[in-house]
One Martini backbone bead per residue (centre of mass of N, CA, C, O) as a GRO file, in nm:
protein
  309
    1UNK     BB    1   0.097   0.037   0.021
    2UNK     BB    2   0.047   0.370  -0.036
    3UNK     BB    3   0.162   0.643   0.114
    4UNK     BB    4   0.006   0.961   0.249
    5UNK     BB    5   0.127   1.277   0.151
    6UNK     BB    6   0.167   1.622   0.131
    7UNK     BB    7   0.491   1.618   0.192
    8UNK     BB    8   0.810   1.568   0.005
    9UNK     BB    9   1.140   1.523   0.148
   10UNK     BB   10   1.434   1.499  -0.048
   11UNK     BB   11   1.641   1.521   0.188
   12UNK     BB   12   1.861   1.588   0.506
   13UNK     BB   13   1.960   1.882   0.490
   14UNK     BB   14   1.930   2.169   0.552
   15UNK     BB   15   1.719   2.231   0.348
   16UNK     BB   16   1.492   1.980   0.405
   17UNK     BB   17   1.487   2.065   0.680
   18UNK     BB   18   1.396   2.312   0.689
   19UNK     BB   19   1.142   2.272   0.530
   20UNK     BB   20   1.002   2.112   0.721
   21UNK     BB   21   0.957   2.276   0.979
   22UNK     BB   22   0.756   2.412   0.841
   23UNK     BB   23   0.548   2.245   0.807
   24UNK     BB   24   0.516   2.128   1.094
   25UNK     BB   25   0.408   2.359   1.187
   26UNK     BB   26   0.163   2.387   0.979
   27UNK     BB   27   0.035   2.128   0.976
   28UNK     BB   28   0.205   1.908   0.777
   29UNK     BB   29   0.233   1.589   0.640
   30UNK     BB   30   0.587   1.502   0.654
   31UNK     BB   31   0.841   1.363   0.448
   32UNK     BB   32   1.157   1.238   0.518
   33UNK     BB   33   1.446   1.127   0.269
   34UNK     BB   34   1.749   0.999   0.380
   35UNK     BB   35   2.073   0.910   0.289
   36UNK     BB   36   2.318   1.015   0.437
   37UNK     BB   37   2.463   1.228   0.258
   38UNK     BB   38   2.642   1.515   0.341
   39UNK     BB   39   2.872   1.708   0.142
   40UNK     BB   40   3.034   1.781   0.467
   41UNK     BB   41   3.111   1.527   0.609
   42UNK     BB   42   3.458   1.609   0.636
   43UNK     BB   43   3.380   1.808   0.820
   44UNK     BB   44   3.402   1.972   1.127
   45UNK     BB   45   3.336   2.252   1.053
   46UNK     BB   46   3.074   2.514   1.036
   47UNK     BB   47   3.073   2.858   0.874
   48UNK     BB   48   2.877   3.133   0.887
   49UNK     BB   49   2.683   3.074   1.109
   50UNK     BB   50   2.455   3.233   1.297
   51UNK     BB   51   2.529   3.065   1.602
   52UNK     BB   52   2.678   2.797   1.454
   53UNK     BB   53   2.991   2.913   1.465
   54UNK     BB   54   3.167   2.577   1.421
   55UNK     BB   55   3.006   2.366   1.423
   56UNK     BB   56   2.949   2.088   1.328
   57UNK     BB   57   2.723   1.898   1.078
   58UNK     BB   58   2.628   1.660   1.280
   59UNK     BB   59   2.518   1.801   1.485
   60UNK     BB   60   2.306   1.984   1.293
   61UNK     BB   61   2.150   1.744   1.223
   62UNK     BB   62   2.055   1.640   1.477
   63UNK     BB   63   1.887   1.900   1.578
   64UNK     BB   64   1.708   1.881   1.351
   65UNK     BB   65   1.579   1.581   1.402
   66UNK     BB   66   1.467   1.685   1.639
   67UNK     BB   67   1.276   1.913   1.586
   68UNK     BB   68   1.069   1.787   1.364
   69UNK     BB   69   0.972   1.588   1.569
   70UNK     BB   70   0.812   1.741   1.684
   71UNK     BB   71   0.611   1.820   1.432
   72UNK     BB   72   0.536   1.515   1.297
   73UNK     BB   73   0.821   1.453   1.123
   74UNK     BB   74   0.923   1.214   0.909
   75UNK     BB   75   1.203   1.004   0.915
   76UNK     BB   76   1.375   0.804   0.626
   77UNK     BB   77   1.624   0.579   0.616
   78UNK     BB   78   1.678   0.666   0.252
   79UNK     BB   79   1.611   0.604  -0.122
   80UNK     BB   80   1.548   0.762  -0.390
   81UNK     BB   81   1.451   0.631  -0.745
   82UNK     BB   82   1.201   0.737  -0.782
   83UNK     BB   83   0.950   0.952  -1.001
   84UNK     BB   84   0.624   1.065  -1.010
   85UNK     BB   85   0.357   1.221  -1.192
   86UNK     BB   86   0.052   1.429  -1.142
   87UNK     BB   87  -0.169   1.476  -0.924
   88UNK     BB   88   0.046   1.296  -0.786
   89UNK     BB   89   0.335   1.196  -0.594
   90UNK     BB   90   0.562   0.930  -0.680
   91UNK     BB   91   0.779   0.734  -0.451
   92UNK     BB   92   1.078   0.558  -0.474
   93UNK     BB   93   1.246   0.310  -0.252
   94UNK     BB   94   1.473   0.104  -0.197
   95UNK     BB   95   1.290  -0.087  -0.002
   96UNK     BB   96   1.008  -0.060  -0.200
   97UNK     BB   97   0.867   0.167  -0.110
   98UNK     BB   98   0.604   0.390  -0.123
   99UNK     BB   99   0.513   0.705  -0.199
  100UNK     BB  100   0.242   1.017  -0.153
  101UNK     BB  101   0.215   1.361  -0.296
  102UNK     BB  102   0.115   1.709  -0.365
  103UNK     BB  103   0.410   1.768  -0.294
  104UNK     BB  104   0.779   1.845  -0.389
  105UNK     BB  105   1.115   1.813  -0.254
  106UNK     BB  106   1.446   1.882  -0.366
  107UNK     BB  107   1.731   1.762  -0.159
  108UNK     BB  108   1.999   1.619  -0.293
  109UNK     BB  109   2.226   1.792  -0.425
  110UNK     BB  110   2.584   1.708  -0.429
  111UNK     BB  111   2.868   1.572  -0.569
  112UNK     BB  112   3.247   1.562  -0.516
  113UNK     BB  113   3.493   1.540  -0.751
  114UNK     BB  114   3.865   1.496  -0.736
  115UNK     BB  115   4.148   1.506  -0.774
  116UNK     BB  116   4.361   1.251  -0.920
  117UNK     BB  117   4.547   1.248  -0.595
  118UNK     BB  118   4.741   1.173  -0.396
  119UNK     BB  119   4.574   1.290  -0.083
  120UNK     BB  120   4.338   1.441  -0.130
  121UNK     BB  121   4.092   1.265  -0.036
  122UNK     BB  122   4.217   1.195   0.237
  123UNK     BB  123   4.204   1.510   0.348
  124UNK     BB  124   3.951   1.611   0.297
  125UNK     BB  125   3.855   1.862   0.533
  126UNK     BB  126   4.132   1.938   0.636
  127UNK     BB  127   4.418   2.014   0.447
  128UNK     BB  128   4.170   1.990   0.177
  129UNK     BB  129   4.014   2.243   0.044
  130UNK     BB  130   3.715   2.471  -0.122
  131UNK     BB  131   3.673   2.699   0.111
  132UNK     BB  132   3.726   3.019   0.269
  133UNK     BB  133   3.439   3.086   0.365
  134UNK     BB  134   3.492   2.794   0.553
  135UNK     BB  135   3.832   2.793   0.637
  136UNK     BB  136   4.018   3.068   0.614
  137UNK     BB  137   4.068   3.139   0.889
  138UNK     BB  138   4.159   2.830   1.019
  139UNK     BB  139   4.451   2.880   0.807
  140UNK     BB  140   4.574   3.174   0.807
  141UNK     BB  141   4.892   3.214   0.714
  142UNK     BB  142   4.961   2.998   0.568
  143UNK     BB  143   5.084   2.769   0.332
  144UNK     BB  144   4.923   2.774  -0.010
  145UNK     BB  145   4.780   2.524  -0.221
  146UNK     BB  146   4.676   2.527  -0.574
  147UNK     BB  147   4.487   2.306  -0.741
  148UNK     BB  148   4.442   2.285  -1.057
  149UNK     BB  149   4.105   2.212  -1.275
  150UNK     BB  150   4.089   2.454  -1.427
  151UNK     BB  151   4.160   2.788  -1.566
  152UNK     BB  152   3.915   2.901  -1.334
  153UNK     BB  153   4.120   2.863  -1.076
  154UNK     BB  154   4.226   3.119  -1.021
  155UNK     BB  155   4.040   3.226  -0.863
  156UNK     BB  156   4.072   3.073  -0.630
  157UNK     BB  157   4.363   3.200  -0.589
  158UNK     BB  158   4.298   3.462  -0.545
  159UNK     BB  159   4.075   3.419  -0.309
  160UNK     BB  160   4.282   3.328  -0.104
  161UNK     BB  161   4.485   3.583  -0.073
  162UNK     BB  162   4.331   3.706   0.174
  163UNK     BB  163   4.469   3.471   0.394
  164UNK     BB  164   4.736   3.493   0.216
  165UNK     BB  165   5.078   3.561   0.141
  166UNK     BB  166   5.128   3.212   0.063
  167UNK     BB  167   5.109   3.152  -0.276
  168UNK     BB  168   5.054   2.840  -0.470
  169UNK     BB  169   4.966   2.760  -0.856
  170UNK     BB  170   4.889   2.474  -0.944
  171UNK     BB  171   4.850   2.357  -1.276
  172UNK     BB  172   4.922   2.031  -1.359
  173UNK     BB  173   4.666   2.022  -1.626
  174UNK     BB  174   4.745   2.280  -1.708
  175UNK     BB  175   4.827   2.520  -1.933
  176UNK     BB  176   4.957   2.803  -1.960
  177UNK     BB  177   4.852   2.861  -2.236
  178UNK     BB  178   4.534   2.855  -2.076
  179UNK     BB  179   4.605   3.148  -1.987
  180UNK     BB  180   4.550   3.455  -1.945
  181UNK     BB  181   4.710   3.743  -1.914
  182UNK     BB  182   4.537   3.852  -1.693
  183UNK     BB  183   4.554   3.665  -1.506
  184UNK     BB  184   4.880   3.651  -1.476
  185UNK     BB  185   4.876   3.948  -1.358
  186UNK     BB  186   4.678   3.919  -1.141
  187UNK     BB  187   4.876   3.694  -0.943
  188UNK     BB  188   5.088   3.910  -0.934
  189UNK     BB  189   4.964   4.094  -0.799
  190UNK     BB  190   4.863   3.858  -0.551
  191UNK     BB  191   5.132   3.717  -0.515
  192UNK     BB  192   5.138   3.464  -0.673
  193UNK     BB  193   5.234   3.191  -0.750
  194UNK     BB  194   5.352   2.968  -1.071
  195UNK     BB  195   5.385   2.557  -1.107
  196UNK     BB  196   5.432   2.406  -1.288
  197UNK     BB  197   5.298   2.097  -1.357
  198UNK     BB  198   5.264   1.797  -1.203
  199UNK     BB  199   5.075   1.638  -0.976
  200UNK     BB  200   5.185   1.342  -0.781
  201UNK     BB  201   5.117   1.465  -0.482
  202UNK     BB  202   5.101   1.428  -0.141
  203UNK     BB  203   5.285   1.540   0.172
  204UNK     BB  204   5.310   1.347   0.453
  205UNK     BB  205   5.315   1.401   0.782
  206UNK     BB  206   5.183   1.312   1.096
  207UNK     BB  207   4.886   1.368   0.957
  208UNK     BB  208   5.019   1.614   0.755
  209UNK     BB  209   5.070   1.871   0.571
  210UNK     BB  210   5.333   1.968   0.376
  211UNK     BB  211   5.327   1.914   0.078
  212UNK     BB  212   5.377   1.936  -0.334
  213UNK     BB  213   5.432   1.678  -0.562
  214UNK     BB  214   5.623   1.648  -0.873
  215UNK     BB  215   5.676   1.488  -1.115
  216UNK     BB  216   5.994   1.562  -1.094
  217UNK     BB  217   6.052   1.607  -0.764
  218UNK     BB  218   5.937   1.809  -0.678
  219UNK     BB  219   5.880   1.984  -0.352
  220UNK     BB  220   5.645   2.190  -0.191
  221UNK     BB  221   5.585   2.344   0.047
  222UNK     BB  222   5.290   2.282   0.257
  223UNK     BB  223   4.965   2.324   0.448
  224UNK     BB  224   4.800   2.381   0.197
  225UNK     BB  225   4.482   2.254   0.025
  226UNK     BB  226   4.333   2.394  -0.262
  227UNK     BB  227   4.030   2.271  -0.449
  228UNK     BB  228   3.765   2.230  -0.715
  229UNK     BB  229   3.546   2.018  -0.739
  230UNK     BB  230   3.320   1.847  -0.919
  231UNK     BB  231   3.046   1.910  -0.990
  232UNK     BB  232   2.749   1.668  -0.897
  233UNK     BB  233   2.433   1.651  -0.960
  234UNK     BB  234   2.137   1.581  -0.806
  235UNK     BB  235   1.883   1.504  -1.080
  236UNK     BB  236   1.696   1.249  -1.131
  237UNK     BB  237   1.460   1.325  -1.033
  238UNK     BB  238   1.400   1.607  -1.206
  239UNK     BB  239   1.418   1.473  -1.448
  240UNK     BB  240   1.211   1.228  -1.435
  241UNK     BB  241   0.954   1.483  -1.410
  242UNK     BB  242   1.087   1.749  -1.614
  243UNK     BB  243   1.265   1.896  -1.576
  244UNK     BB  244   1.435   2.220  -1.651
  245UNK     BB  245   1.739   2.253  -1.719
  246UNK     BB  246   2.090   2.452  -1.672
  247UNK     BB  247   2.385   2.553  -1.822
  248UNK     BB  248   2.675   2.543  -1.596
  249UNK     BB  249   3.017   2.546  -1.487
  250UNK     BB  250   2.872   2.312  -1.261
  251UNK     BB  251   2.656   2.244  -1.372
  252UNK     BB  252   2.324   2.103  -1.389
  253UNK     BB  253   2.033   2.290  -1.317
  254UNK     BB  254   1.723   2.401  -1.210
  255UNK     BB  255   1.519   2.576  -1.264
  256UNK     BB  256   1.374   2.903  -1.089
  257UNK     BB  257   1.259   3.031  -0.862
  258UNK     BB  258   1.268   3.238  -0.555
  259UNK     BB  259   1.167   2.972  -0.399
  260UNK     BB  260   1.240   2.694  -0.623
  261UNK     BB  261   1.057   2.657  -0.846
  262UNK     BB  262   0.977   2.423  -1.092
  263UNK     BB  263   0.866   2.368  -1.412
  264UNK     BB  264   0.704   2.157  -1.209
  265UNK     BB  265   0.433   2.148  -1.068
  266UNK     BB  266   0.516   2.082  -0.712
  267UNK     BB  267   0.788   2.143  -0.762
  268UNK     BB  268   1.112   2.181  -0.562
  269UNK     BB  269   1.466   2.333  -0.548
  270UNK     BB  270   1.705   2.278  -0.264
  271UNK     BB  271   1.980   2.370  -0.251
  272UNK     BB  272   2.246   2.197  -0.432
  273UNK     BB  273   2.002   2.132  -0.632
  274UNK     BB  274   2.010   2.445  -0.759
  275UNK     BB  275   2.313   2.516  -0.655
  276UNK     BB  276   2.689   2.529  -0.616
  277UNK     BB  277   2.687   2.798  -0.370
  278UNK     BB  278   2.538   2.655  -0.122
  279UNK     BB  279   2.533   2.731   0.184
  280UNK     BB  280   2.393   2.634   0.470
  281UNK     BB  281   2.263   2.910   0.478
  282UNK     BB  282   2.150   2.895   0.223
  283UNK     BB  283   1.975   2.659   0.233
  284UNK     BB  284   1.791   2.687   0.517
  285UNK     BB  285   1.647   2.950   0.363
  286UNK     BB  286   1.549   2.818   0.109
  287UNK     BB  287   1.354   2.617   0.261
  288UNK     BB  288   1.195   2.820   0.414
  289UNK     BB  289   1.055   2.917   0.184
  290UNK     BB  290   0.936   2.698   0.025
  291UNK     BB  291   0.782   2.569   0.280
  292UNK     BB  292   0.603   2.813   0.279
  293UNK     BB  293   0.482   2.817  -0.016
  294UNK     BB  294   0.381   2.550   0.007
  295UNK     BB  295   0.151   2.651   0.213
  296UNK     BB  296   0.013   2.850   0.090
  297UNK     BB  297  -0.029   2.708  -0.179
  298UNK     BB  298  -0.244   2.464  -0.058
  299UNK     BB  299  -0.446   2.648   0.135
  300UNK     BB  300  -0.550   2.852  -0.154
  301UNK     BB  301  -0.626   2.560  -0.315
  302UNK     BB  302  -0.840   2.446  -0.107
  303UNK     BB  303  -1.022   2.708  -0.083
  304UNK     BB  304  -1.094   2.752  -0.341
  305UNK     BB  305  -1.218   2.477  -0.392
  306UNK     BB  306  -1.456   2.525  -0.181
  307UNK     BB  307  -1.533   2.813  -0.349
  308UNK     BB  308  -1.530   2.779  -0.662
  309UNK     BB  309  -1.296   2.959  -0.801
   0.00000   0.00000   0.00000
């Protein structure tokens, strides 16, 4: 048997509990589906969010499923596998489960994949970063190596000498002549060294980085390195339902209004399943917002629907 809710929030990361939080309190029978992956996962810290900065990730998603279940939300650790639209939306869970609601938020977020270099997976999180504005204050003032993935990562060597001014950028599989002239010029104004060549690997010692080693065995001392993980977005249930994506450069994200609605009605796309740049403090208010406009929208379809309008 089907089992029938007002709303399905699929992902329990800040996006999903925020939006559930807010259904819940409106009193709507609300479901969220958690597979338990939340992207931030390898991180001890999350900073940045007012009142909550320096919290674990880990504690901050316990003390929200802690809150939702005041106000009698479901929350089921599974897997949505497919997901079918109509009258109302059916999804199907890895358990074999079936639900079925008449609104449906998808925080599915996205996967990072890492530059396959001995040493960068391994450290991810630790002394291996990709956001200055989530990791450089607790970093500052350190010898810093950029780790480039794409001549974009330009931008994120810039964007890190705010926070030291030893800073190497490493090319990698970049080709120098990938390199616009003014950005090489913008490196130099921001004293960035740049070290061509490829990187054989990450030096550790004592379980902490030491170095950047060269393919050709040159290694520079380093404390830390930044690198920019390829986003993969988890849109496979939005596709699914025939949401529009749009392309850019970090991957296809689902059209969306103000609120998060996508293309397919009833159908909401909040935190990094709408957007690569969602910081845990903006996907928590992407949801509070969806949250409400799913209950306001609601509200006035079932009034309009009593009252023949």
């Amino acid at each position: 048997m089907t089992e029938t809710y007002e709303v399905i929030v699929v992902g329990g990361g800040a996006a999903g509990l925020s939006a559930a939080l807010v259904l819940g309190r409106a009193r709507r029978r609300t479901l969220v589906v958690d597979a338990g992956e939340p992207r931030n996962a390898p991180a001890a810290h999350m900073q940045g969010y007012l009142t909550r900065d320096g919290m674990s990730p880990a504690e901050f998603l316990a003390i929200g499923r802690e809150e939702i279940a005041r106000y009698g939300v479901e929350l089921v650790r599974d897997r949505a596998v497919d997901a079918m639209g109509g009258e109302d939306f059916t999804v199907d869970l890895a358990s074999g489960r079936s639900v079925r609601a008449r609104r449906l938020v998808v925080a599915t977020g996205l996967k990072d994949e890492l530059p396959d270099v001995p040493g960068v997976a391994e450290r991810f999180g630790k002394d291996v970063l990709h956001c200055p504005y989530c990791h450089g204050w607790e970093v500052r003032d350190q010898a810093f190596g950029v780790l480039a993935t794409t001549a974009l990562s330009v931008h994120q060597a810039l964007m890190v000498s705010q926070w030291s001014k030893d800073v190497t950028f490493f090319l990698h599989e970049v080709a120098e002549s990938d390199l616009a002239d003014h950005d090489l010029r913008r490196l130099a104004a921001a004293g960035v060294q740049v070290a061509p060549g490829e990187v054989a690997g990450l030096v550790i010692e004592d379980d902490r980085l030491t170095g950047v080693r060269l393919a050709d065995g040159t290694v520079h001392t380093r404390e830390v390195v930044f690198t920019a993980p390829r986003a993969v977005p988890q849109t496979d249930l939005l596709v699914r339902l025939g949401a529009e994506l749009t392309e850019t450069p970090f991957g296809a994200y689902p059209v969306v209004d103000g609120t998060g609605l996508t293309t397919v009605p009833g159908v909401w796309a909040v935190g990094n399943a709408m957007g690569f740049a969602e910081q845990v403090v903006n996907a928590a208010a992407g949801g509070y917002r969806a949250g409400a406009t799913i209950n306001g929208e609601m509200l006035m379809s079932d009034i309009d629907a009593a009252a023949g309008v």
